[in-house]
C-alpha positions as CSV (number, residue, x, y, z in Angstrom):
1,X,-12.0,5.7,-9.9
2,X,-14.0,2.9,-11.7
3,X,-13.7,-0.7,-11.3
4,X,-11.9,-0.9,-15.0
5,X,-9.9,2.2,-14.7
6,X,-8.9,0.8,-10.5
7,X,-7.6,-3.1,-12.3
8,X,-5.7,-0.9,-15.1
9,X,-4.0,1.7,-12.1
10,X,-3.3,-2.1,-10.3
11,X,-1.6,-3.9,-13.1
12,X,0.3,-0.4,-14.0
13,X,1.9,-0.4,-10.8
14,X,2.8,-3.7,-9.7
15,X,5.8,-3.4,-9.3
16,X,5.8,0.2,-7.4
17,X,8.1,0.1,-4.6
18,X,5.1,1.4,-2.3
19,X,2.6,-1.5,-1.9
20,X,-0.9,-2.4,-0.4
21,X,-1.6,-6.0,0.2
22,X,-5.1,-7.1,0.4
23,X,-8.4,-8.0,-1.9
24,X,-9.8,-4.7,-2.8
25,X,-12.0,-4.8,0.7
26,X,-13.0,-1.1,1.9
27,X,-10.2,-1.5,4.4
28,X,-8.0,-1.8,1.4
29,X,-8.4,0.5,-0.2
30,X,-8.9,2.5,2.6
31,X,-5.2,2.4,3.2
32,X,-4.4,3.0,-0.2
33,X,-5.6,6.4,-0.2
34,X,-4.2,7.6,3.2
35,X,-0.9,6.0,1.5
36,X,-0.8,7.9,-1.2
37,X,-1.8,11.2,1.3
38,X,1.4,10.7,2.9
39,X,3.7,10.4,0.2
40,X,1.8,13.6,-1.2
41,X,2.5,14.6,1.9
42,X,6.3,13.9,2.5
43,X,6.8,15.0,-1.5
44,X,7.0,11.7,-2.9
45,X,5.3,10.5,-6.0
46,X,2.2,9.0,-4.9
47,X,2.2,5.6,-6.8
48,X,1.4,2.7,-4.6
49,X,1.0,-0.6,-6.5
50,X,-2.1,-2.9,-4.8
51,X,-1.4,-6.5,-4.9
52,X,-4.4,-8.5,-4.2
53,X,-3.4,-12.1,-5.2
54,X,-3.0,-13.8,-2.4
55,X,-0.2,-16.6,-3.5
56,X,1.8,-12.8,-3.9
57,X,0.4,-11.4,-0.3
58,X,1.9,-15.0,1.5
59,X,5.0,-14.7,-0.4
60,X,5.5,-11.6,1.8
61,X,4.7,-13.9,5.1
62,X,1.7,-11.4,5.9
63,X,-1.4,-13.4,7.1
64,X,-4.2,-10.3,7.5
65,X,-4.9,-7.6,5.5
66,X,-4.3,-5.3,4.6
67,X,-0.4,-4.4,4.9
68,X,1.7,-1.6,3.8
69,X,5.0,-2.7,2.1
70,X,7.9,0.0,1.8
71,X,10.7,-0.9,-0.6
72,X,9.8,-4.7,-0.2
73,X,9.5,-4.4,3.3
74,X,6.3,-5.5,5.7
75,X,5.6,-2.3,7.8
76,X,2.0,-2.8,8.8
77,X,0.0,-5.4,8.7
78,X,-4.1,-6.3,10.0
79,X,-5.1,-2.5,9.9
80,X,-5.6,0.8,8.2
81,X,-3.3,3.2,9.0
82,X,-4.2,6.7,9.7
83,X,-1.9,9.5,7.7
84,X,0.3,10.3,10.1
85,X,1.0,6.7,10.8
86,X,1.7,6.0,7.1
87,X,4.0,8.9,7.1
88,X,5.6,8.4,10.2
89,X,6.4,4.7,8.7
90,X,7.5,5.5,5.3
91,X,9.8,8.1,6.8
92,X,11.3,5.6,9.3
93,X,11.4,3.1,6.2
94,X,13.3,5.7,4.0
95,X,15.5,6.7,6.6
96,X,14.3,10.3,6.1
């Protein structure tokens, strides 16, 4: 994905209930994509919004990047997650 077409998949979903938080870093993005290879995985659609702002990634209290937010809550924060980790947290997040 291109830098033009990455800011347009961004500002699409903002507002997706499945978040990254962080500035775009390799790290980032990084947990993006094992993000979206979980909820592929767990049969969810895999839209996860990527909020880099940083006034928006304090308003969530998180202080290191990046951090996956489930359904507006904090569920890791400081690392990328491998797959199973991501699933294991959006299932526990979920309740499934």
């Amino acid at each position: 994905m291109g830098l033009f077409q990455k800011k347009k998949y961004v500002e699409e979903h903002a507002d997706a209930a499945v978040k990254v938080l962080g500035s775009g870093c390799a790290k980032c993005n990084a947990l993006e994509e094992v993000t979206r290879q979980a909820l592929t995985e767990l049969g969810m659609e895999p839209v996860v919004g990527h909020v880099t702002d940083f006034a928006q990634i304090a308003a969530y209290g998180v202080m290191t990047t990046p951090a996956l937010v489930v359904d507006g809550r904090v569920l890791s924060t400081g690392r990328t997650l491998t797959k199973d980790e991501a699933v294991a947290l959006i299932k526990q997040a979920r309740g499934i």
